[in-house]
C-alpha positions in Angstrom: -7.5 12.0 -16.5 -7.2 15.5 -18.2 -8.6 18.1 -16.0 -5.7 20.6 -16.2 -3.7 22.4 -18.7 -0.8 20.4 -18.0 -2.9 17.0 -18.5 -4.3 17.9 -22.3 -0.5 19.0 -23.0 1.0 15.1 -21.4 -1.7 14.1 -23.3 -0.7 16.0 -26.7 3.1 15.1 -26.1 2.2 11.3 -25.4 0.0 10.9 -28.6 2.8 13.0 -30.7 4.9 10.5 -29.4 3.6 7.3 -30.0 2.3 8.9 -33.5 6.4 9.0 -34.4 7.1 5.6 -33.4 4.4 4.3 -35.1 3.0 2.6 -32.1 -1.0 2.8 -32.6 -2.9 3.8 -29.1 -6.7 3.9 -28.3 -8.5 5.7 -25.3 -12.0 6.3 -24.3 -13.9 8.9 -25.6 -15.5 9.2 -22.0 -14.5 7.4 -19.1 -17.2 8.7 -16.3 -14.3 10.7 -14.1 -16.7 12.2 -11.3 -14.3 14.9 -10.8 -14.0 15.9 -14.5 -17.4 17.2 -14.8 -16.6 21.0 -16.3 -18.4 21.4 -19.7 -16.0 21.1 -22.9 -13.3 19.1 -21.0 -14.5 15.6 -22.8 -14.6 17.7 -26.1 -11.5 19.0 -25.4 -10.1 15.6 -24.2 -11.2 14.1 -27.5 -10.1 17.0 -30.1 -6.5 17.0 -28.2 -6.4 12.6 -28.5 -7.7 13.0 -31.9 -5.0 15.7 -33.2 -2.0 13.7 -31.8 -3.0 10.6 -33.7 -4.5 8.8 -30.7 -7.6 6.9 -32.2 -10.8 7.9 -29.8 -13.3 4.7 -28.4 -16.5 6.1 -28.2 -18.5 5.1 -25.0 -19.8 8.0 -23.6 -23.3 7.0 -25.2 -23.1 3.7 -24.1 -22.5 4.7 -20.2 -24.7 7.2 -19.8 -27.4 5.1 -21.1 -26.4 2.2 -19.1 -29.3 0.8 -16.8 -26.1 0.4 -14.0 -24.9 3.8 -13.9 -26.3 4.9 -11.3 -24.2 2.0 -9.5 -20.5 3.0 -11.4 -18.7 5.1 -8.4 -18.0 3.6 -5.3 -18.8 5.1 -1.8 -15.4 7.1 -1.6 -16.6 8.9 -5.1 -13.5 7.9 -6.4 -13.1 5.0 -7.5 -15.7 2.7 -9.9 -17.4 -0.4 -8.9 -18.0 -4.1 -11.1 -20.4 -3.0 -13.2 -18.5 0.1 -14.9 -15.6 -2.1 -15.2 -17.6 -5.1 -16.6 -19.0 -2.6 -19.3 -15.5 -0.9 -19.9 -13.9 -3.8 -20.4 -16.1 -5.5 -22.7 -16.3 -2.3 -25.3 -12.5 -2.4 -24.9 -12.9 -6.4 -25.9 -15.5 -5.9 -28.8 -12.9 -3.0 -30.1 -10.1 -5.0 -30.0 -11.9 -8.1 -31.4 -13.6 -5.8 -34.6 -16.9 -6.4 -33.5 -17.4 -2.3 -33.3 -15.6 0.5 -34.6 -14.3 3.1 -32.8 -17.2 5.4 -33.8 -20.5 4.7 -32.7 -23.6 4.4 -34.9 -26.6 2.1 -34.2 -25.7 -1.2 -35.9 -22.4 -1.5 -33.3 -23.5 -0.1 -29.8 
């Protein structure tokens, strides 16, 4: 989660990193943190990833116009139920198998 400073600068250091050990590393464009609502800290998230070499998932379309995302975060407001993980996980599959790019346009949602 980057909601601090600190985070987007772990985050920076980690992609910088991986970038020199030539270890390749995805993330989420947008990953539906309840508590990381401020406006510009996806953006930011995304621009920092995006700088270090980290290669950015976008998904953030595909939740927020998911029929079940009303249903994502559980009772304690934490944590995230089935149906956000069942979605997660199979943009993460349909990445990983080549079936959609990391960028979203119509013909791969």
């Amino acid at each position: 989660m980057t909601r601090t400073d600190d985070d987007f600068e772990a985050l920076k250091y980690l992609g910088d990193g991986y970038r020199a050990n030539a270890i390749k590393v995805a993330m989420f464009d947008e990953v539906h943190d309840p508590a990381s609502v401020k406006p510009g800290v996806v953006e930011r998230a995304v621009a920092t990833a995006g700088s270090s070499g980290i290669e950015v998932i976008e998904v953030g379309s595909v939740l927020a116009s998911s029929p079940d995302r009303s249903k994502f975060v559980c009772l304690d407001g934490i944590h995230m139920t089935e149906p956000y993980h069942r979605l997660m996980a199979k943009e993460w599959l349909k990445y990983l198998a080549g079936a959609r790019r990391a960028k979203l346009d119509g013909a791969n949602k």
